[in-house]
C-alpha positions as CSV (number, residue, x, y, z in Angstrom):
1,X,-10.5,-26.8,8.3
2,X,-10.5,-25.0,11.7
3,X,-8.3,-22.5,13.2
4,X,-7.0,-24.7,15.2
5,X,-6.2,-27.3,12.6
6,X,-4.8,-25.0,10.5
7,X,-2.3,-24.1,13.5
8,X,-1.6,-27.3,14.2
9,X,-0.3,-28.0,10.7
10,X,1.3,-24.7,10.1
11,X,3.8,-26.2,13.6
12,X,3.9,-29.7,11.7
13,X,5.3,-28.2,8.9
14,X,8.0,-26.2,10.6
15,X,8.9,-29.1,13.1
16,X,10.1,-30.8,10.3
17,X,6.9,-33.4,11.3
18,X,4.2,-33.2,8.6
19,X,5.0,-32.4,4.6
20,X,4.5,-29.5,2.6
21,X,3.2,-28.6,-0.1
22,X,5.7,-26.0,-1.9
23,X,9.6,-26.0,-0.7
24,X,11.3,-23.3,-2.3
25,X,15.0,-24.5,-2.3
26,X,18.4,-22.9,-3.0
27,X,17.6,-19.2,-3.0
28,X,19.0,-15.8,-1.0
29,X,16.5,-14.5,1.3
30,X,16.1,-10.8,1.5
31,X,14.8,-10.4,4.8
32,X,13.3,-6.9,5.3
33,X,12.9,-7.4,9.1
34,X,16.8,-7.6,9.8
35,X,18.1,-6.1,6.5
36,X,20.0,-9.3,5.9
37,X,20.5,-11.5,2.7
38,X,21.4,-15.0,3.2
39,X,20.9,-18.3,2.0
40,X,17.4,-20.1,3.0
41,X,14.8,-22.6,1.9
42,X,10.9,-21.6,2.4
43,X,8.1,-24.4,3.1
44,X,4.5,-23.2,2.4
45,X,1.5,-25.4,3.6
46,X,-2.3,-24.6,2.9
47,X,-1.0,-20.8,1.3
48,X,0.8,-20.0,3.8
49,X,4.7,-20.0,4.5
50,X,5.1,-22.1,7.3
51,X,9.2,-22.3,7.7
52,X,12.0,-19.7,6.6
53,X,15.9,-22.2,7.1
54,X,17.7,-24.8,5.6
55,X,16.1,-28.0,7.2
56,X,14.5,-30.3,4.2
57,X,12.5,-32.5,6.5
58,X,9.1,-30.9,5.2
59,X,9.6,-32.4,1.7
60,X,8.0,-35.4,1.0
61,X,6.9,-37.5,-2.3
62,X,3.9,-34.6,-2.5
63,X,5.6,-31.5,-2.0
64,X,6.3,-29.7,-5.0
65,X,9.9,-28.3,-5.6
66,X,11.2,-25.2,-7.2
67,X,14.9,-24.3,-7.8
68,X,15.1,-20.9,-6.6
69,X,19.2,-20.7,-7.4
70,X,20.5,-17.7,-8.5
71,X,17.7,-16.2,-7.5
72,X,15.8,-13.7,-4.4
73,X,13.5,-14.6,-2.0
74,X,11.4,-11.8,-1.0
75,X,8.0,-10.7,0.3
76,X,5.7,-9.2,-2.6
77,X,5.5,-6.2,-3.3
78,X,2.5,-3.2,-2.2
79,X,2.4,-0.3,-4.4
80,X,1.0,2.3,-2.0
81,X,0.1,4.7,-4.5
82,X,-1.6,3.9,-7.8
83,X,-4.3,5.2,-10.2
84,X,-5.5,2.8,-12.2
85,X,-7.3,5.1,-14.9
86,X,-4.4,6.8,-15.9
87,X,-3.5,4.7,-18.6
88,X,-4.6,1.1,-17.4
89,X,-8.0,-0.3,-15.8
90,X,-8.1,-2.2,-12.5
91,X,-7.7,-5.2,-14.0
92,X,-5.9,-4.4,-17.0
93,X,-2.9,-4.0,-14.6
94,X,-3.0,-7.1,-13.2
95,X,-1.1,-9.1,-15.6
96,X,1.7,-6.7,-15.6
97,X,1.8,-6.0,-11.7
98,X,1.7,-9.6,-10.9
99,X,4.8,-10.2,-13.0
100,X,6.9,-7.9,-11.8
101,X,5.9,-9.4,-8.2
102,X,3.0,-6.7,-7.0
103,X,0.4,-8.4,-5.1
104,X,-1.1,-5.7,-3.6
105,X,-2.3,-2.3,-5.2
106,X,-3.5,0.5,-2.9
107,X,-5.7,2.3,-5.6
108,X,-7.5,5.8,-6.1
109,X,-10.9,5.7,-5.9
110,X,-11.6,9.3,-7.7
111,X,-12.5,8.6,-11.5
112,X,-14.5,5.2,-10.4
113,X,-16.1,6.8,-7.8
114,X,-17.4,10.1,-9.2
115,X,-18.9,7.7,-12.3
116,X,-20.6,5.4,-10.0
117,X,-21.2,7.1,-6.9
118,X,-21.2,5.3,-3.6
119,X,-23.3,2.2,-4.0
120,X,-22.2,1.3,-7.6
121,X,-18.6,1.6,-6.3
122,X,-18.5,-0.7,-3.6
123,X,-20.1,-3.5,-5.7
124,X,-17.4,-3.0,-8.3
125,X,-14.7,-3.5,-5.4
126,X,-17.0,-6.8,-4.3
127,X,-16.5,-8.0,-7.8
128,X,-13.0,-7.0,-8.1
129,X,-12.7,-9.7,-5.3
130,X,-12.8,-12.4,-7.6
131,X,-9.1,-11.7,-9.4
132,X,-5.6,-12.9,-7.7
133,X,-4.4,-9.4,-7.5
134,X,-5.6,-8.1,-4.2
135,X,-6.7,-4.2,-4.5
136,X,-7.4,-1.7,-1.7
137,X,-8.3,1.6,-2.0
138,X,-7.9,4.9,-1.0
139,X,-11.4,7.3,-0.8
140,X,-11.5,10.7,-1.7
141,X,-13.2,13.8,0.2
142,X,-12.5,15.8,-2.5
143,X,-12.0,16.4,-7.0
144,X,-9.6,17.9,-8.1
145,X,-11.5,20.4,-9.2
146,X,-15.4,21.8,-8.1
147,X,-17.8,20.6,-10.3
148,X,-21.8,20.1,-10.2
149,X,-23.1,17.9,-7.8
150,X,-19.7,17.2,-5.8
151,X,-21.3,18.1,-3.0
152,X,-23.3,15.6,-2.9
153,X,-21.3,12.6,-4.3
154,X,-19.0,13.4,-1.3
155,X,-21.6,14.2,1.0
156,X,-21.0,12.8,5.3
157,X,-24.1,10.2,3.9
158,X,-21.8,8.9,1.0
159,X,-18.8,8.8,2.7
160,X,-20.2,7.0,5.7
161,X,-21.0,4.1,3.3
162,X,-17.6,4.3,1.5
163,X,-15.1,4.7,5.2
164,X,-16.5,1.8,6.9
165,X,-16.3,-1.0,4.0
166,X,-13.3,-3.2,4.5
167,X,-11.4,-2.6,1.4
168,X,-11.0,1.2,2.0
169,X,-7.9,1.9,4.3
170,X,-7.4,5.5,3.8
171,X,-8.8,8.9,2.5
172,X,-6.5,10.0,-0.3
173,X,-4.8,12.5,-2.1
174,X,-6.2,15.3,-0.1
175,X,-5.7,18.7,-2.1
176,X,-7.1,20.7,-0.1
177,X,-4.6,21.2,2.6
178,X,-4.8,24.4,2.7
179,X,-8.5,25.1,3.2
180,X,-7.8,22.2,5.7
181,X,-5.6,23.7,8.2
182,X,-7.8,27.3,7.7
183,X,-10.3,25.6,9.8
184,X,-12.9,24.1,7.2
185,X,-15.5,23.1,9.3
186,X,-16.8,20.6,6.5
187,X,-13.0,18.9,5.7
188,X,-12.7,18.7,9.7
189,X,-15.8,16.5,9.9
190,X,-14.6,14.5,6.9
191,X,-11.3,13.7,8.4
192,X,-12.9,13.5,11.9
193,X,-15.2,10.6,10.6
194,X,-12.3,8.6,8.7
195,X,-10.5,8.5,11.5
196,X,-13.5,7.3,13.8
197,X,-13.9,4.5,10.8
198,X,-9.8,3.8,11.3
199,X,-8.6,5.0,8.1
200,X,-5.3,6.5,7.3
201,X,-5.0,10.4,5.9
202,X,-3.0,10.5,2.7
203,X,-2.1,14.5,2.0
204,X,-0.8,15.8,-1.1
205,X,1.1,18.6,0.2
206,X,2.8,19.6,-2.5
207,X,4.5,23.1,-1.8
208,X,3.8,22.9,2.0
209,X,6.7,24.7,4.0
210,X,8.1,23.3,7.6
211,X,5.6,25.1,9.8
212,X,2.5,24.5,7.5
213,X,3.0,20.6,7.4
214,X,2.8,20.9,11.6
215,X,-0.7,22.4,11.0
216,X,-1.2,19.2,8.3
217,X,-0.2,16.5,10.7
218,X,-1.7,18.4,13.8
219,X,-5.0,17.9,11.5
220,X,-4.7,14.1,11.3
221,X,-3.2,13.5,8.2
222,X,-0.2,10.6,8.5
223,X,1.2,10.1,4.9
224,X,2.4,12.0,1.8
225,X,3.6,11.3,-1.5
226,X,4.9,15.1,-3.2
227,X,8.4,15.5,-1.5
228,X,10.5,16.4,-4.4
229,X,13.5,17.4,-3.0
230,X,15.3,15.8,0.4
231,X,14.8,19.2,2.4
232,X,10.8,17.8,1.3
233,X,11.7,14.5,2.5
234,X,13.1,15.3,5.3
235,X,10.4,17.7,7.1
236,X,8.0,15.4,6.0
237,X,9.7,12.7,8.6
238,X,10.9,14.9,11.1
239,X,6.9,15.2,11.2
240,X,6.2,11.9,11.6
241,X,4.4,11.5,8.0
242,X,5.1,8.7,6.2
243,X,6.7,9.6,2.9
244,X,6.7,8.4,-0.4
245,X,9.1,8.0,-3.2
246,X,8.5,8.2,-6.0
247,X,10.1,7.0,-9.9
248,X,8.2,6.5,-13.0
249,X,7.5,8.1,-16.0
250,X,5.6,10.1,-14.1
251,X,8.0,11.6,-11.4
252,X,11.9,10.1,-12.2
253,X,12.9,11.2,-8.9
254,X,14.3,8.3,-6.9
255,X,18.1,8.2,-7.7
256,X,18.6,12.3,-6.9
257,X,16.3,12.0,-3.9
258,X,18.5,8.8,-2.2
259,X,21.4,11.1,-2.8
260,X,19.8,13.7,-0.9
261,X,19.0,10.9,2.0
262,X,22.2,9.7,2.2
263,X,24.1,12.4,2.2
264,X,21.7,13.8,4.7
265,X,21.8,10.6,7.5
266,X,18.0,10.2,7.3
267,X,16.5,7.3,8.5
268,X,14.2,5.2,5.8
269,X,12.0,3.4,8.2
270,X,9.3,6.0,7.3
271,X,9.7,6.1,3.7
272,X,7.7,4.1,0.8
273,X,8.6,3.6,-2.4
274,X,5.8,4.2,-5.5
275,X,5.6,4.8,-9.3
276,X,2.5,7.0,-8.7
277,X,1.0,5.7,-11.6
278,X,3.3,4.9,-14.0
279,X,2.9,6.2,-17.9
């Protein structure tokens, strides 16, 4: 099928003209574009939603139809932060994730990464291709901690290879913000080169006051998940970083941190919710 025929049966279906092959019927849509929840029907042709209302002119003898009563419609779910060799594998998680109504996992690359090295890494993600969970991944500059050889396993070569494949969209959990922002010539290069490949900067800024994060942001970084406290949350926005939520096992933090938002008047259009890894 071509682009254009796929466009012109995408418009079929949502004419009302040509029939489709899944009608969700009956449900409450949660529409995160307006913040509304209201009553509608979806059509889907060829894997893709091709009508969001209450018009029943796409069903025909073919289309298959679920009662959605009682129930939400809404987009799936991206968790933006995720390790999955905490507890559970790549896959392992899968089942569970796609359950719950997680599509999308946006996964650190560390533990993979430092066993494999570059080239053995990115045919794992190849492979990883193949399951019905879609996984992305963020790539590290850095450990945690200095050990032999990480100098070359996060060498400019290595990373080169890693930035600039498509399922990488970020460098992640960067520690060392600190040695950052002092002016480390080898860290600027780093972020200097993800950004030329169009990756995001996830920091971990744990601990960072108000007028260190401005040196943070000032050095590309766009994202961070350690706010633990609204005054956290808040300088991370005022900054312009998207911030991160987050309740698990891990970090139960969610219920004193809306609080916090609320009772401040912060805006949420920058903020992401995660488990972090849950345990």
């Amino acid at each position: 099928m071509t682009k254009v025929e796929e466009s012109l049966g995408l418009i079929s279906i949502a004419r009302g003209t040509g029939e489709a092959d899944l009608y969700i019927d009956g449900g409450n849509l949660v529409n995160v574009l307006s913040g509304e929840i209201y009553p509608a029907n979806i059509a889907v042709w060829n894997g893709r939603i091709a009508y969001v209302g209450l018009s029943r002119k796409m069903v025909g003898s073919n289309t298959r139809v679920i009662d959605a009563g009682g129930y939400y419609l809404c987009p799936c779910l991206i968790e933006a932060h995720f390790h999955p060799w905490f507890v559970y594998n790549p896959v392992s998680i899968m089942e569970v994730a796609l359950a719950s109504g997680t599509t999308t996992l946006l996964c650190d690359n560390l533990i993979l990464y430092i066993n494999l090295g570059a080239e053995r890494f990115l045919k794992i993600l190849k492979a990883l291709d193949n399951y019905p969970l879609r996984l992305l991944w963020t790539a590290r500059v850095m450990s945690h901690s200095p050990y032999p050889g990480e100098e070359e396993f996060f060498s400019i070569e290595n990373l080169r290879k890693v930035f600039f494949d498509p399922h990488i969209l970020k460098v992640g959990e960067f520690t060392q913000w600190r040695t950052l922002i002092e002016g480390d010539n080898n860290l600027v290069e780093k972020i200097n080169l993800a950004l030329e490949a169009g990756l995001g900067i996830d920091g971990h800024t744990a601990g960072s006051s108000y007028e260190l994060l401005n040196a943070v942001v000032a050095a590309g970084v766009g994202s961070c998940h350690e706010a633990i406290t609204a005054d956290e949350i808040a300088n991370r926005v005022r900054l312009g970083l998207w911030t991160m939520l987050r309740y698990s096992s891990l970090r139960p933090d969610l219920p004193e941190l809306v609080d916090g938002i609320i009772k401040m008047n912060l805006s949420t259009d920058r903020m992401i919710l995660t488990t972090d890894c849950s345990t």
